[in-house]
N, C-alpha and C positions, 0 to 999 in steps of 0.2 A: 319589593318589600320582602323581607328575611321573616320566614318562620320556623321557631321554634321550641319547645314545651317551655311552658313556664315554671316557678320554682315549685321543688316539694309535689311534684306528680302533677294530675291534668284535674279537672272539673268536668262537673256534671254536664249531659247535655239533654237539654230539655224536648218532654214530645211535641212533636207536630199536628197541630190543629189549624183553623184558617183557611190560608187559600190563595197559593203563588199567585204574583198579579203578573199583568200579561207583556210589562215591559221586560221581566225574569226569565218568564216560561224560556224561550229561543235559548238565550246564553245557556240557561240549567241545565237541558235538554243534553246540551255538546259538554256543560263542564262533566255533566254525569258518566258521560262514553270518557271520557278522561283527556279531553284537550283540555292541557292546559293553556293556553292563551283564552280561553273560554274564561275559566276561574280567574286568570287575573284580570277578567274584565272586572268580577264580581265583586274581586278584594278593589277595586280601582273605585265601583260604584257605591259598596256601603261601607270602606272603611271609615268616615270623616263620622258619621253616624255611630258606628260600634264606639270609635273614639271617644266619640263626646260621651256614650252611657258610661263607658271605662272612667273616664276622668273625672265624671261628676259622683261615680261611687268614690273612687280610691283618691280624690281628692292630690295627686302625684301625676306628672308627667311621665317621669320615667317606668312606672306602675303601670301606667295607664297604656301604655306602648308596648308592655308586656304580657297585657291583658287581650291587647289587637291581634297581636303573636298568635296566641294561645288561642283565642278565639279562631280565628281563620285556618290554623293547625288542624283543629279539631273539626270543624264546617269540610275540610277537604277530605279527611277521612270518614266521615259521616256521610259524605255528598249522597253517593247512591243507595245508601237504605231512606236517605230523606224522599219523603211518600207526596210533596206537596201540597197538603193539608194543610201549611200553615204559609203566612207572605215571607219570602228568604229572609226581607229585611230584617221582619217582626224573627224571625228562630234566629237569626246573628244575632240580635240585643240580648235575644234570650239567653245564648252562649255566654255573652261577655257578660251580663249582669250575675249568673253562677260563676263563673271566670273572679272576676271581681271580688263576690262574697265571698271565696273562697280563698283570694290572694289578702285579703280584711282580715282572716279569718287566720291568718298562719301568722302575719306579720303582727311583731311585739309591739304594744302600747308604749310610745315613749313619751313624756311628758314635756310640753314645749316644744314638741316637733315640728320642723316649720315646716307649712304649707304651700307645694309650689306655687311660683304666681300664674296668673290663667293664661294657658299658654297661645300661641298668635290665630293656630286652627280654631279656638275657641271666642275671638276677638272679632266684634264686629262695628263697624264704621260708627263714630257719634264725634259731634264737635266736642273741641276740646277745652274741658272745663278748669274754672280758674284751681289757685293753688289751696284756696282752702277746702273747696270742693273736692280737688282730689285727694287731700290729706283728712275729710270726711269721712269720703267712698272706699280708702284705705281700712279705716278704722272699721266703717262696717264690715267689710271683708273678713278682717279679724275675727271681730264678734260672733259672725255668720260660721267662719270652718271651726270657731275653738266651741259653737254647741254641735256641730255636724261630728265631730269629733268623739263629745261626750255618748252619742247615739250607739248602740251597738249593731253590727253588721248589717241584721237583718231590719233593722229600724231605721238606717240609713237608706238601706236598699228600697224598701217599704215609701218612705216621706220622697226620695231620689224621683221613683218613678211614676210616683204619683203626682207631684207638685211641682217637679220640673220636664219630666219626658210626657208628660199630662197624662197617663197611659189609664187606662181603666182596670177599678178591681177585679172584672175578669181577666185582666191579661198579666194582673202583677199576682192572682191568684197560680197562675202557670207556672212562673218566675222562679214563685219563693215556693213552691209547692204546698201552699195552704190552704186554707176553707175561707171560703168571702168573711165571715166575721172576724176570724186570726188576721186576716187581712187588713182590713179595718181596726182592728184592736191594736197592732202593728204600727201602722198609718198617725191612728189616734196621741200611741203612746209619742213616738216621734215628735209631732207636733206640739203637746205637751210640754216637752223637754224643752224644744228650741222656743215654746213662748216664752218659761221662766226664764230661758237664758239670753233673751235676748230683750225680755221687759225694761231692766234698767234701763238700759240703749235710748228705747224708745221710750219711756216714761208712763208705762200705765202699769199696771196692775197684776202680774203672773197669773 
């Protein structure tokens, strides 16, 4: 895997709290003396993970690949003041979902912008449903990214890691660097939004 900074400078990187887990500790240990075969263990074991929070923020493949970049760039130069207080996994996502907000955050609003399709690292095994079904599951698809879309960064970021990476308001308080009720209020608004925009859809009531 190729790394390199991502567009328009790097991203925040967030502190360390928690508590390396003990499948980490051995590799950490060696990537922090500077083997690198050590690290590429690391990029090998939680790239598939930074990916998916990458992909489900920025909603883009090719985005999303640049976020992984950018992320693991930034984790190899960080490696040795990282104090182990926090599980490597949990400070990767932490990277990549700043990484993220902040490639959201540069990149212009285009109207109609199509939305990669989910790409095959993100696809998992189900029988295969007939044609109306899948020209349903299409249509929601739609509906689902053109309100993920209306969201602004940190409200995307906020609903993302709440309601898809299940992550708790303490830990998406780390993330976005906010107070539990900003948090929540963040969260709240999100949710919000995607009910009105997704009511008709479904047929009840915003």
């Amino acid at each position: 895997m190729r790394f390199f900074p991502g567009p328009n400078g790097g991203c925040r990187l967030p502190s360390n709290l928690l508590i390396v887990n003990e499948a980490d500790a051995a590799i950490l240990t060696r990537a922090k003396s500077g083997n690198r075969e050590a690290f590429r263990t690391i990029v090998e074991r939680h790239s598939a993970g930074v990916f998916r929070v990458a992909y489900r923020l920025t909603r883009s493949e090719q985005d999303a690949e640049d976020v992984v970049q950018e992320t693991f760039l930034k984790a190899y130069a960080e490696l040795r003041s990282f104090e182990g207080r926090a599980a490597l996994g949990t400070w990767l996502h932490r990277i990549a979902a700043n990484c993220a907000i902040d490639l959201i955050r540069r990149r212009p609003a285009v109207a109609g912008e199509p939305v990669d399709a989910e790409p095959a690292i993100m696809r998992v095994a189900s029988a295969s449903p007939g044609p109306d079904r899948q020209a349903a599951g299409r249509e929601m698809r739609e509906h689902v990214e053109a309100a993920l879309a209306d969201l602004t960064p940190l409200e995307r970021a906020a609903f993302t890691l709440r309601h898809l990476e299940e992550q708790s308001i303490e830990e998406i308080c780390r993330v976005l660097g906010q107070s539990p009720s900003a948090t929540r209020h963040s969260i709240f608004r999100a949710v919000a939004k995607m009910r009105r925009s997704l009511a008709p859809l479904v047929g009840v009531q915003p």
